[in-house]
MDTraj code that builds the backbone (N, CA, C; nanometers):
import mdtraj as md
import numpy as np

residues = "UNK UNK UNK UNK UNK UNK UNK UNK UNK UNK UNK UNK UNK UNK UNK UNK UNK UNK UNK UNK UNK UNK UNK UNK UNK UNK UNK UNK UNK UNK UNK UNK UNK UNK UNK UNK UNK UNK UNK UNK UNK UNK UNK UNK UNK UNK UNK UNK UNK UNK UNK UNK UNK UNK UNK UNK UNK UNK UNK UNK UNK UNK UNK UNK UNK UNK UNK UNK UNK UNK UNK UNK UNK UNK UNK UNK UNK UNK UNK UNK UNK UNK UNK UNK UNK UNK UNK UNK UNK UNK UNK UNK UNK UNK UNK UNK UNK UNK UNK UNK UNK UNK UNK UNK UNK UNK UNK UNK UNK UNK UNK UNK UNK UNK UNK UNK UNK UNK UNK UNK UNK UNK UNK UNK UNK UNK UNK UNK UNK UNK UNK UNK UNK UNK UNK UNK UNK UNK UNK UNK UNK UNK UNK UNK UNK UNK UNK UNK UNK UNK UNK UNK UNK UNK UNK UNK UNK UNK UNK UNK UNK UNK UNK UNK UNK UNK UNK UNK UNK UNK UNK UNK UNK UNK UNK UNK UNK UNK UNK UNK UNK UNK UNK UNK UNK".split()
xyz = np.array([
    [3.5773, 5.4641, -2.0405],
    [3.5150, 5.3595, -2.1159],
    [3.5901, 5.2292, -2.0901],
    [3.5372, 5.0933, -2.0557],
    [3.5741, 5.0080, -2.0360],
    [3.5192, 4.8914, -2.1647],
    [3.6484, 4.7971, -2.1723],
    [3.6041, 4.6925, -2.2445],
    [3.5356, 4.5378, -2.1670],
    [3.4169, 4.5171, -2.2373],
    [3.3618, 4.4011, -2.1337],
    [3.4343, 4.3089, -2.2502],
    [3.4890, 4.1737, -2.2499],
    [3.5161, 4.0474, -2.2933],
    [3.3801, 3.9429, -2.2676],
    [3.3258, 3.9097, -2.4087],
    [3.2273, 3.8287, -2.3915],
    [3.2992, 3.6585, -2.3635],
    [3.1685, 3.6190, -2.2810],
    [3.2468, 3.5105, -2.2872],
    [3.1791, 3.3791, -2.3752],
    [3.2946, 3.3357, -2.4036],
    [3.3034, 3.2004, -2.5313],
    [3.1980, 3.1086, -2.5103],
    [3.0728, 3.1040, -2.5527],
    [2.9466, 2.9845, -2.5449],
    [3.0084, 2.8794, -2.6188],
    [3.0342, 2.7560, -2.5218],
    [3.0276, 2.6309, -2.6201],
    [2.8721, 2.5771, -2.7032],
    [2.8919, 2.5998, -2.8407],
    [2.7480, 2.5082, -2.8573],
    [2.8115, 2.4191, -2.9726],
    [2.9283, 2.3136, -2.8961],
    [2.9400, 2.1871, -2.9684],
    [2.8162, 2.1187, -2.9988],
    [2.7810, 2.0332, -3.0826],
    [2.6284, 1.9396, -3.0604],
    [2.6614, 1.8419, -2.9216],
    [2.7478, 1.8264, -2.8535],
    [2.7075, 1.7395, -2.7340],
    [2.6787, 1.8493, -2.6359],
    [2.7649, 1.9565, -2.6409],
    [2.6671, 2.0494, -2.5616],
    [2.5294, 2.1097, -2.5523],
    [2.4772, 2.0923, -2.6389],
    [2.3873, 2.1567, -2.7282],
    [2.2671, 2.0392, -2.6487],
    [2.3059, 1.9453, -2.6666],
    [2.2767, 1.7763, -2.6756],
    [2.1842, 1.7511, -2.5096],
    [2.3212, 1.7969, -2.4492],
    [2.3472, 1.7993, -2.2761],
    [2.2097, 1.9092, -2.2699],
    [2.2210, 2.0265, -2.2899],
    [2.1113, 2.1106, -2.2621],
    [1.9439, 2.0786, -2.2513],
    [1.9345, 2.0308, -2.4211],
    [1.8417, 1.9819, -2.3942],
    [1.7734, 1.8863, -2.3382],
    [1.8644, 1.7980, -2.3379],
    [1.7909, 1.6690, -2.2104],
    [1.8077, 1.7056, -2.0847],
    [1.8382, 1.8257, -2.0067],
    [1.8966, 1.8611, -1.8736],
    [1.7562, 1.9156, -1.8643],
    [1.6949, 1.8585, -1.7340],
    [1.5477, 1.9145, -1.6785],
    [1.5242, 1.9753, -1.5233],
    [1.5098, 2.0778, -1.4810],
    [1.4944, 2.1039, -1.4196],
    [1.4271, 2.0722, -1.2960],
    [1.4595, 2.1162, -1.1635],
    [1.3994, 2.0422, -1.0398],
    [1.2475, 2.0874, -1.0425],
    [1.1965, 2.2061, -1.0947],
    [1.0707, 2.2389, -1.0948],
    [1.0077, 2.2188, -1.1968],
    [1.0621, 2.1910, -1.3269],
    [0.9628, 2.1127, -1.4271],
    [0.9575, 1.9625, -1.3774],
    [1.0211, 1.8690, -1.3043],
    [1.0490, 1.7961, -1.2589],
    [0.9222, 1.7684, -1.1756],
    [0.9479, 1.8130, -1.1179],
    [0.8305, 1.7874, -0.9833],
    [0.7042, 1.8532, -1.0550],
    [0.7025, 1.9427, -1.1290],
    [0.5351, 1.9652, -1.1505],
    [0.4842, 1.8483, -1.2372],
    [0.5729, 1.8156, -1.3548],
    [0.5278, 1.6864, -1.4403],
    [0.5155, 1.5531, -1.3446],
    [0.6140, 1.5320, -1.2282],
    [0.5738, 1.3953, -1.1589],
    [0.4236, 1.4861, -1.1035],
    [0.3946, 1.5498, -1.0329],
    [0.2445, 1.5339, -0.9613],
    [0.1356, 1.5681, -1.0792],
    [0.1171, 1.5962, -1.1804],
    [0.0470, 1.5931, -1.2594],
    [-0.0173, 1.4619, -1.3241],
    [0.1519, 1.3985, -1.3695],
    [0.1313, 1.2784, -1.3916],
    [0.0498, 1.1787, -1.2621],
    [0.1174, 1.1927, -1.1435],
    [0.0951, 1.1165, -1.0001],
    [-0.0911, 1.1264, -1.0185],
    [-0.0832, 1.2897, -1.0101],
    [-0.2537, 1.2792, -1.0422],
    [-0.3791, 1.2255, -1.1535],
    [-0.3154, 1.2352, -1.2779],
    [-0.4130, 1.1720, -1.3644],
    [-0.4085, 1.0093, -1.3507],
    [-0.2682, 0.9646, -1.3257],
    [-0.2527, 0.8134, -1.2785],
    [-0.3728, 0.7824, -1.1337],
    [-0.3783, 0.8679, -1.0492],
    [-0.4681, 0.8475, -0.9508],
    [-0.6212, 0.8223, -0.9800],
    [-0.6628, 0.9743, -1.0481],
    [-0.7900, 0.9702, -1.1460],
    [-0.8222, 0.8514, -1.1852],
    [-0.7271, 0.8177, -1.3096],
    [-0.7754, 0.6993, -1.3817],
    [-0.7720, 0.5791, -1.3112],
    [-0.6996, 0.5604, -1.2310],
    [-0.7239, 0.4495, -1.1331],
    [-0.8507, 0.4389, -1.0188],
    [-0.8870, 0.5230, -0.9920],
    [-1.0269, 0.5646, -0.8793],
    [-1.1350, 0.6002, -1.0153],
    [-1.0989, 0.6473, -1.1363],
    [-1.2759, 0.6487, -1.1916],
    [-1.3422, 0.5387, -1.2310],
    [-1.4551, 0.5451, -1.1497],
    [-1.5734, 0.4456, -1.1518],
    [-1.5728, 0.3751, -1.3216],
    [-1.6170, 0.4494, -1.4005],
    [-1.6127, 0.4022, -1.5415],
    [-1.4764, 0.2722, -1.5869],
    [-1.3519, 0.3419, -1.5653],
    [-1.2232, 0.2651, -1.5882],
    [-1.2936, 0.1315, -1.4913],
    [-1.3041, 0.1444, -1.3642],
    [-1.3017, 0.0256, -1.3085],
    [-1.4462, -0.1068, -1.3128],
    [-1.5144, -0.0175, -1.4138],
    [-1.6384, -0.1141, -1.4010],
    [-1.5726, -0.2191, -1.5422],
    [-1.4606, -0.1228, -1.6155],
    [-1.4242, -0.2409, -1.7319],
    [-1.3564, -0.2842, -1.6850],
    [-1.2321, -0.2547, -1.5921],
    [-1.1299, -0.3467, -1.5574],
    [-1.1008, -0.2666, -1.4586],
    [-1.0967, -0.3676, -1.3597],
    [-1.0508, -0.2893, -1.2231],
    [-0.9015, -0.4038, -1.1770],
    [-0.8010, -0.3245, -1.2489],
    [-0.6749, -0.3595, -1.2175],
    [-0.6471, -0.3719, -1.0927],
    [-0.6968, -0.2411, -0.9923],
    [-0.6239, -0.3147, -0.8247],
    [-0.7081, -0.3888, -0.7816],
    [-0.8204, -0.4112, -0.7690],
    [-0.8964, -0.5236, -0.7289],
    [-0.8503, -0.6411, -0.7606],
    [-0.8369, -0.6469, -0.8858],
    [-0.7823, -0.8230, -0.9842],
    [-0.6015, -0.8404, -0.9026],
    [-0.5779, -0.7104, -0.8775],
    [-0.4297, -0.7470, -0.8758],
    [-0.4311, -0.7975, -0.6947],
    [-0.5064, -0.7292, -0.6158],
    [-0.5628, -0.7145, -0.4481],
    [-0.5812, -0.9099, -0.4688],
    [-0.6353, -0.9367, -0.5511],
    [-0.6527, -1.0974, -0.5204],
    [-0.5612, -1.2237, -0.5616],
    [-0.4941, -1.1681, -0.6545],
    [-0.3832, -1.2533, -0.7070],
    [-0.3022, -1.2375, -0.6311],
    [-0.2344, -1.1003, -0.5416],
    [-0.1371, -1.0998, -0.4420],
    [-0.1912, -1.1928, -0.3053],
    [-0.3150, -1.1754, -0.2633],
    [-0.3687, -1.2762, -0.1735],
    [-0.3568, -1.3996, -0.1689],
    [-0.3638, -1.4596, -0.3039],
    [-0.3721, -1.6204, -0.3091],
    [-0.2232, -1.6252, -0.3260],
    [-0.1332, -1.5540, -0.4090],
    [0.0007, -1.6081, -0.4235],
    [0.0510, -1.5615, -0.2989],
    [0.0234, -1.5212, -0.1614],
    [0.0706, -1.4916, -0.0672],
    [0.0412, -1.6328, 0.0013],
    [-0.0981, -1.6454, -0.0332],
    [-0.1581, -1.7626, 0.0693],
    [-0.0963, -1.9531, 0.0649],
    [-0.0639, -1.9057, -0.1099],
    [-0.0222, -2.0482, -0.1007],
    [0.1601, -2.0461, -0.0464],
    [0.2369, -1.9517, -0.0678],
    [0.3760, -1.9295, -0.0273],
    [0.3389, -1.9499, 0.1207],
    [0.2811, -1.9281, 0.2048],
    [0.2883, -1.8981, 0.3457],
    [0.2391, -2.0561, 0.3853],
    [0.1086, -2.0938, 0.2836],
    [0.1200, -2.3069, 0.2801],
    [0.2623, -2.3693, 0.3110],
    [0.3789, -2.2966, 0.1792],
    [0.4708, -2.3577, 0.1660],
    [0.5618, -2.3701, 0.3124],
    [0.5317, -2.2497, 0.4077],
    [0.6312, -2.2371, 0.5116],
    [0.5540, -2.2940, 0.6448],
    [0.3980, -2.4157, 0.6203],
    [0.3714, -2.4486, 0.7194],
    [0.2773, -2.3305, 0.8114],
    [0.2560, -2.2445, 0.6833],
    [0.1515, -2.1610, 0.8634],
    [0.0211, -2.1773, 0.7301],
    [-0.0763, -2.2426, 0.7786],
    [-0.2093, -2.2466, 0.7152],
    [-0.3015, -2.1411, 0.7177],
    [-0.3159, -2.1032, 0.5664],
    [-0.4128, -2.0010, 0.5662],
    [-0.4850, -2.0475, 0.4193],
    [-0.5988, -1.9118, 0.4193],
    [-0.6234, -1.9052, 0.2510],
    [-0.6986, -1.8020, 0.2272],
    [-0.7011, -1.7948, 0.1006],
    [-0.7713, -1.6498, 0.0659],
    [-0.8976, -1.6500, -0.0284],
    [-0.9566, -1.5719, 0.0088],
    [-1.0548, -1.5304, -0.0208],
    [-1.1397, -1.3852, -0.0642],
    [-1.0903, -1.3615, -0.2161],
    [-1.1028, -1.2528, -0.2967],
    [-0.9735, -1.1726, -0.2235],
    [-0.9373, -1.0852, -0.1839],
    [-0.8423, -1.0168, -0.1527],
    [-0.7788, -1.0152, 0.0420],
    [-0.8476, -1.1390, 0.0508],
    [-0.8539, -1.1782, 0.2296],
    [-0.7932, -1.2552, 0.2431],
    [-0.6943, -1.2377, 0.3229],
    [-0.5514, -1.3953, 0.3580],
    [-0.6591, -1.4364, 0.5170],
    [-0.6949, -1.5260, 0.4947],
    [-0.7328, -1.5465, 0.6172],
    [-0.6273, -1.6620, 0.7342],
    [-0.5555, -1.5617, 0.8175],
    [-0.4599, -1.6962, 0.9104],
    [-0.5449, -1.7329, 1.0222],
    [-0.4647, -1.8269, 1.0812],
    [-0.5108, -1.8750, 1.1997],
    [-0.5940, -1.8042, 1.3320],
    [-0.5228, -1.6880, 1.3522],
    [-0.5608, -1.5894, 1.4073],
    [-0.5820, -1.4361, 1.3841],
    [-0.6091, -1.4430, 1.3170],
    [-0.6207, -1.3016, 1.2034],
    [-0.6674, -1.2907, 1.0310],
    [-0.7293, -1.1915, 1.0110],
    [-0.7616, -1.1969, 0.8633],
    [-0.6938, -1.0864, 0.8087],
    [-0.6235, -1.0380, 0.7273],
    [-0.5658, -0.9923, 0.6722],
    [-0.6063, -0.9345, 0.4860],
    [-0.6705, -0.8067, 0.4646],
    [-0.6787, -0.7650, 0.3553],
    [-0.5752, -0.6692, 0.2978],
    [-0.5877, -0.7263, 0.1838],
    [-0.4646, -0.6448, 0.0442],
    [-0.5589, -0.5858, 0.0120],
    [-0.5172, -0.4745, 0.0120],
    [-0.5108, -0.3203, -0.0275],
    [-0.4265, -0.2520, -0.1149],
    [-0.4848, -0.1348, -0.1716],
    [-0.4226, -0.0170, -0.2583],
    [-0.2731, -0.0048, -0.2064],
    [-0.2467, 0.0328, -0.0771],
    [-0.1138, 0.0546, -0.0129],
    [-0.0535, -0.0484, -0.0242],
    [-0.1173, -0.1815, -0.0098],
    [-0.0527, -0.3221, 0.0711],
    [0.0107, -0.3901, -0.0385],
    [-0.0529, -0.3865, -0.2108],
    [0.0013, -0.4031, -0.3144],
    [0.0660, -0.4167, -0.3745],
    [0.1158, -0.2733, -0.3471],
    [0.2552, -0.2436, -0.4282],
    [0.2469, -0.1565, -0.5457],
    [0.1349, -0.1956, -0.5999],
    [0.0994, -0.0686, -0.7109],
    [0.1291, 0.0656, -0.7029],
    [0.1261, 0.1141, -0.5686],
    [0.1622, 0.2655, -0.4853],
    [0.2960, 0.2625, -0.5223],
    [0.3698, 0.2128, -0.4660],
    [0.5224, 0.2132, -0.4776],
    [0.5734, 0.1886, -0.6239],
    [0.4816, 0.1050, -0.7296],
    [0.5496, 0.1010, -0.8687],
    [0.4869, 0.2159, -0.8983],
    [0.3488, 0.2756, -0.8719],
    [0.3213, 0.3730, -0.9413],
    [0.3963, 0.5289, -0.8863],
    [0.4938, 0.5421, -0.8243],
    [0.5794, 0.6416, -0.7330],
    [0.6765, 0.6151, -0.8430],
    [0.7756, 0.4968, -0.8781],
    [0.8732, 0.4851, -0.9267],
    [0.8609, 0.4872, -1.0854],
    [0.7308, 0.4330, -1.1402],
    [0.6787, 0.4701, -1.2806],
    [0.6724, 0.6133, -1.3740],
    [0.6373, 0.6834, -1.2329],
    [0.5974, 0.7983, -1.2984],
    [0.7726, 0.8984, -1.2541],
    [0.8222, 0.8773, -1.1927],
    [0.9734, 0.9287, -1.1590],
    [1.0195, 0.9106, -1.3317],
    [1.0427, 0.7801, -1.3662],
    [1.1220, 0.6959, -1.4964],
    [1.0586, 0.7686, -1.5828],
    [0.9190, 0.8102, -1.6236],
    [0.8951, 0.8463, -1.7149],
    [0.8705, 1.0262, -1.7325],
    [0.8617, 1.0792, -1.6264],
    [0.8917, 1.2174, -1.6216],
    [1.0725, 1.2268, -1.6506],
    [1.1524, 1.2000, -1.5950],
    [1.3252, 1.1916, -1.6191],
    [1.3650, 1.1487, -1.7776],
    [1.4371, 1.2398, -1.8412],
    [1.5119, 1.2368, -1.9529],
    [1.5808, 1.1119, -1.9350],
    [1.5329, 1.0940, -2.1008],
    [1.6025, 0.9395, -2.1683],
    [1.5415, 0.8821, -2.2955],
    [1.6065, 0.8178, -2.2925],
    [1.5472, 0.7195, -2.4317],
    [1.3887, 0.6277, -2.3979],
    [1.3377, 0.6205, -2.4826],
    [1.1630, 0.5028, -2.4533],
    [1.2716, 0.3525, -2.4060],
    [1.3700, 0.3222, -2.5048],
    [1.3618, 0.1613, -2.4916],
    [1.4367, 0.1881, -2.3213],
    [1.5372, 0.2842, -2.3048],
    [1.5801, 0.2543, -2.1393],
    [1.4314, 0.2737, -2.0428],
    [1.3760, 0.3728, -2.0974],
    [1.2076, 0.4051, -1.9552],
    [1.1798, 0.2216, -1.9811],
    [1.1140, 0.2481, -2.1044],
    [1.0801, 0.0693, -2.0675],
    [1.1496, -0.0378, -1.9849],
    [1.2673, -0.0356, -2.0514],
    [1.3005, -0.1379, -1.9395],
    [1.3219, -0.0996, -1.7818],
    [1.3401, 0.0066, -1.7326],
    [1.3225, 0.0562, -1.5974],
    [1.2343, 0.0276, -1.5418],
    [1.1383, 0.0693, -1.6161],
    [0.9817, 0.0347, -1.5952],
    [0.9527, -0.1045, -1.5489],
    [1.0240, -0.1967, -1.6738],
    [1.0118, -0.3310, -1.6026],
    [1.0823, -0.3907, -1.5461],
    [1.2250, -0.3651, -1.5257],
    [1.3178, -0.4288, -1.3844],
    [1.2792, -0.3795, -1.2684],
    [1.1793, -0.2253, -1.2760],
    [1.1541, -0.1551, -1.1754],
    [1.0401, -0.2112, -1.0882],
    [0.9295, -0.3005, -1.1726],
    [0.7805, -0.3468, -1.1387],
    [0.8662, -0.4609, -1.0511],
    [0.9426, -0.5223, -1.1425],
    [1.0024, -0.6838, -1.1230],
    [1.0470, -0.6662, -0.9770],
    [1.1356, -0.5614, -0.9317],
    [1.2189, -0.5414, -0.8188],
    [1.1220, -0.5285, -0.7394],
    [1.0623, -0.4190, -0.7283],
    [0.9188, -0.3588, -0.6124],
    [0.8342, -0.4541, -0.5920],
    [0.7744, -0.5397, -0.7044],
    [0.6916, -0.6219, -0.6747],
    [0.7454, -0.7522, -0.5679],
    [0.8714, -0.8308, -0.6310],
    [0.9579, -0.8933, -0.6020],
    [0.9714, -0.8455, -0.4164],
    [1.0048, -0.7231, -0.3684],
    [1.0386, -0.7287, -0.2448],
    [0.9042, -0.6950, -0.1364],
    [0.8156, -0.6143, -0.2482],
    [0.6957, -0.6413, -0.1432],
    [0.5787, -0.7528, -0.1215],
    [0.6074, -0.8445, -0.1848],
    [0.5899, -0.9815, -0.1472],
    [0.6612, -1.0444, -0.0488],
    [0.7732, -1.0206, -0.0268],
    [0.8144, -1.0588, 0.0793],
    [0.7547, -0.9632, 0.2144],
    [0.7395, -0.8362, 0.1606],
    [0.6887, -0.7530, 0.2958],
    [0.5750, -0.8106, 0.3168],
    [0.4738, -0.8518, 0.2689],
    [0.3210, -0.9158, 0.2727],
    [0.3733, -1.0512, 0.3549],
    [0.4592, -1.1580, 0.3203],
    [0.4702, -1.2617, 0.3645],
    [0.5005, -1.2231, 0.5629],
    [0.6193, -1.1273, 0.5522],
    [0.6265, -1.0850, 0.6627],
    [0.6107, -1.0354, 0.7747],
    [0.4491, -0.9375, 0.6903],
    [0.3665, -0.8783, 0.7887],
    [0.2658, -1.0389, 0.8373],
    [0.2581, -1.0717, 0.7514],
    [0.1824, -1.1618, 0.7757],
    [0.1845, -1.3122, 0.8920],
    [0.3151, -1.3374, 0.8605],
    [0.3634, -1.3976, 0.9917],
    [0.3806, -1.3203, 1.1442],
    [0.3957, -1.1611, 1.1209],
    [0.4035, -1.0972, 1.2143],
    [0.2782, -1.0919, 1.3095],
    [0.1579, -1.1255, 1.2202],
    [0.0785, -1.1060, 1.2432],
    [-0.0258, -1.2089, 1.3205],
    [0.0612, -1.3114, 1.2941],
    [0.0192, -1.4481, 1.3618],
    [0.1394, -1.4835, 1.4796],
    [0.2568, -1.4739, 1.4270],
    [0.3288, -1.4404, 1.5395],
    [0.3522, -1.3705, 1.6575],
    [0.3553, -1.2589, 1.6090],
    [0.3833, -1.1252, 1.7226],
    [0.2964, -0.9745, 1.6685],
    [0.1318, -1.0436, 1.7263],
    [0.0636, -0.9287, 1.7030],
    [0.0681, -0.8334, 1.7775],
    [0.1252, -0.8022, 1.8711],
    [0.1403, -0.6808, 1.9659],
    [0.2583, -0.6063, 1.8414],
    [0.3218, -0.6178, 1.7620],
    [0.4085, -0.6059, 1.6742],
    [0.3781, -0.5191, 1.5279],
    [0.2589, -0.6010, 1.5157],
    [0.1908, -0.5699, 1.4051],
    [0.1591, -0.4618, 1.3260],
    [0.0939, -0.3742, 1.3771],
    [0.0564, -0.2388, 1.3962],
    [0.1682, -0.1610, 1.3373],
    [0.2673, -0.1293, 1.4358],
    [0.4215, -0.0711, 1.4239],
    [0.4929, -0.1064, 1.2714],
    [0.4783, -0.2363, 1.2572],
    [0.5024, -0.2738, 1.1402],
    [0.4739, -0.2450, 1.0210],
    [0.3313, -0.2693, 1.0276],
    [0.2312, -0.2654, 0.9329],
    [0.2533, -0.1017, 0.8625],
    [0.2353, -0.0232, 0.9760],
    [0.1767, 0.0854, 0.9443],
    [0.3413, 0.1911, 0.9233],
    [0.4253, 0.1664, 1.0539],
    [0.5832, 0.2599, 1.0163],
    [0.6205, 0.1908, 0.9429],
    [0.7200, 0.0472, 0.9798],
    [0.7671, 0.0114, 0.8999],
    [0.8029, 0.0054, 0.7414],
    [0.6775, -0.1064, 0.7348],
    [0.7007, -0.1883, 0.6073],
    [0.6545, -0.0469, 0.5321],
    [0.5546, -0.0052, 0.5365],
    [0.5095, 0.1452, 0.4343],
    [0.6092, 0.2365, 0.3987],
    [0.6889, 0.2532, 0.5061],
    [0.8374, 0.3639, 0.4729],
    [0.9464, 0.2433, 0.4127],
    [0.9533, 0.1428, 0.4003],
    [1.0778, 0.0645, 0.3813],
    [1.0026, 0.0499, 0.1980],
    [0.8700, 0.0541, 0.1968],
    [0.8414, 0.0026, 0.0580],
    [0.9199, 0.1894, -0.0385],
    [0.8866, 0.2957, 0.0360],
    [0.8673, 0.3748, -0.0300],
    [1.0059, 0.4306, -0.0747],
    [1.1190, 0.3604, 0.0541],
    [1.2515, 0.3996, 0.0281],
    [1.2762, 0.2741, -0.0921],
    [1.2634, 0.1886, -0.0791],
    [1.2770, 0.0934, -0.2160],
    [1.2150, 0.1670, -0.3475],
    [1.1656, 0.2365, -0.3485],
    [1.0983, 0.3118, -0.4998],
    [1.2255, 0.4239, -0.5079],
    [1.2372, 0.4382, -0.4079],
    [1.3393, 0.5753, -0.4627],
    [1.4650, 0.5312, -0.4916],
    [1.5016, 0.4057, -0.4083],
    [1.6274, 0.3531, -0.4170],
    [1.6122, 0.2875, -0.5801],
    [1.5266, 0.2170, -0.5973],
    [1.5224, 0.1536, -0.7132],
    [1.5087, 0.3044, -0.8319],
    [1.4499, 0.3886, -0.8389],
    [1.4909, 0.5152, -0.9056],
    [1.6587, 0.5493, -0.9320],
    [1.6950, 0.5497, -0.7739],
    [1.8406, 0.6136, -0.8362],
    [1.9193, 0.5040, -0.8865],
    [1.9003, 0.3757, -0.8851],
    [1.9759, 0.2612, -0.9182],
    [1.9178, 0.3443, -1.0861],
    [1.8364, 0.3016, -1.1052],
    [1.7936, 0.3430, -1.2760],
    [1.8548, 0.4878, -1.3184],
    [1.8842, 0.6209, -1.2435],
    [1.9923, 0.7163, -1.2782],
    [2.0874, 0.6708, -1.3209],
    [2.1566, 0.5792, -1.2510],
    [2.2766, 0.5136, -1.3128],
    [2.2924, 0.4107, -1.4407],
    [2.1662, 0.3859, -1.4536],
    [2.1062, 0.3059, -1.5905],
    [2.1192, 0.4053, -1.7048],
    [2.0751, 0.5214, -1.7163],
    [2.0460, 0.5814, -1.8522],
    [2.1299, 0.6753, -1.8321],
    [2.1578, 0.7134, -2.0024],
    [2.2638, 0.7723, -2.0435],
    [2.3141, 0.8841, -1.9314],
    [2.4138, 0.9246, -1.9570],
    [2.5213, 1.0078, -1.8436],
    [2.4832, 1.1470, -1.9363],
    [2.4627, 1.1485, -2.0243],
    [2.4437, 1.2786, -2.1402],
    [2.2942, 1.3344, -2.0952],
    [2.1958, 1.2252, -2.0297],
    [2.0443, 1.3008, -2.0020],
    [2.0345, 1.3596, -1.8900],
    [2.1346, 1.3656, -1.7604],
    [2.1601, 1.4306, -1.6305],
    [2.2313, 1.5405, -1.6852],
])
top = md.Topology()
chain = top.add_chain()
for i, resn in enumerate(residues, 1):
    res = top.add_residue(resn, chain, resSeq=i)
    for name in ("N", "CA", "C"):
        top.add_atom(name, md.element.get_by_symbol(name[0]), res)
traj = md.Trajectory(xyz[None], top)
């Protein structure tokens, strides 16, 4: 007959604490694509968009505030509903081209991940501020590329800037790990 020695469970309340905000890689990922998906839904159903069609409204405000910044640097263009039209090229904003993709990647990360509402919120919005903030510059850039060095374009357009937006969502994610509490990891 042998003696087993149980061993000592801490259940201080910060341990206790730690547990429950600790989430797993597979509840993790099933709540982001769930979420990823009803966010998709509601964004593509016809109904939502006949009252307000957010990427459309947003597809044209990024156009004109592209069109008049690119005034500012001397290359003449203008837009028209969601169409930068340059010198030699016309150029439409799109679902991808937006940015909405990339906040809505990093939105739904912040709010599936343990934490407090007031830190998601503000993630949420240093997170829009940042993404939006640098893919405006990617728009400005394709866009000169595009009048500049259209043999270029393409490569850009399509490897590039699309993988550089998407590593900025994740990067801007783990910057926000380091934002909220050390007790919800």
């Amino acid at each position: 007959m042998s003696i087993k020695k149980k061993k000592k469970v801490d259940s201080s309340p910060n341990q206790v604490q730690k547990e429950k905000n600790r989430i797993s890689i597979k509840a993790f990922i099933i709540n982001y694509v769930l979420l990823m998906l009803i966010f998709v839904l509601i964004k593509d159903y016809k109904p939502v968009q006949n009252v307000i069609d957010i990427d459309g409204m947003y597809n044209e405000n990024i156009a004109f505030l592209t069109a008049k910044a690119l005034g500012l640097v001397q290359l003449h263009c203008s837009a028209q509903g969601s169409i930068i039209h340059l010198p030699s090229i016309s150029l439409e904003i799109g679902f991808g081209c937006n940015g909405l993709e990339t906040v809505m990647i990093y939105c739904i990360a912040v709010l599936v991940f343990p934490g407090s509402w007031k830190k998601k919120m503000f993630g949420i919005a240093a997170g829009f501020l940042i993404i939006q903030g640098l893919n405006f510059f990617r728009i400005l850039a394709l866009a000169y590329s595009a009048v500049y060095f259209q043999s270029l374009f393409e490569i850009m357009h399509i490897y590039v800037a699309q993988g550089v937006m998407i590593a900025v969502a994740v990067l801007t994610f783990l910057v926000y790990l380091n934002y909220v509490d050390k007790e919800a990891v």
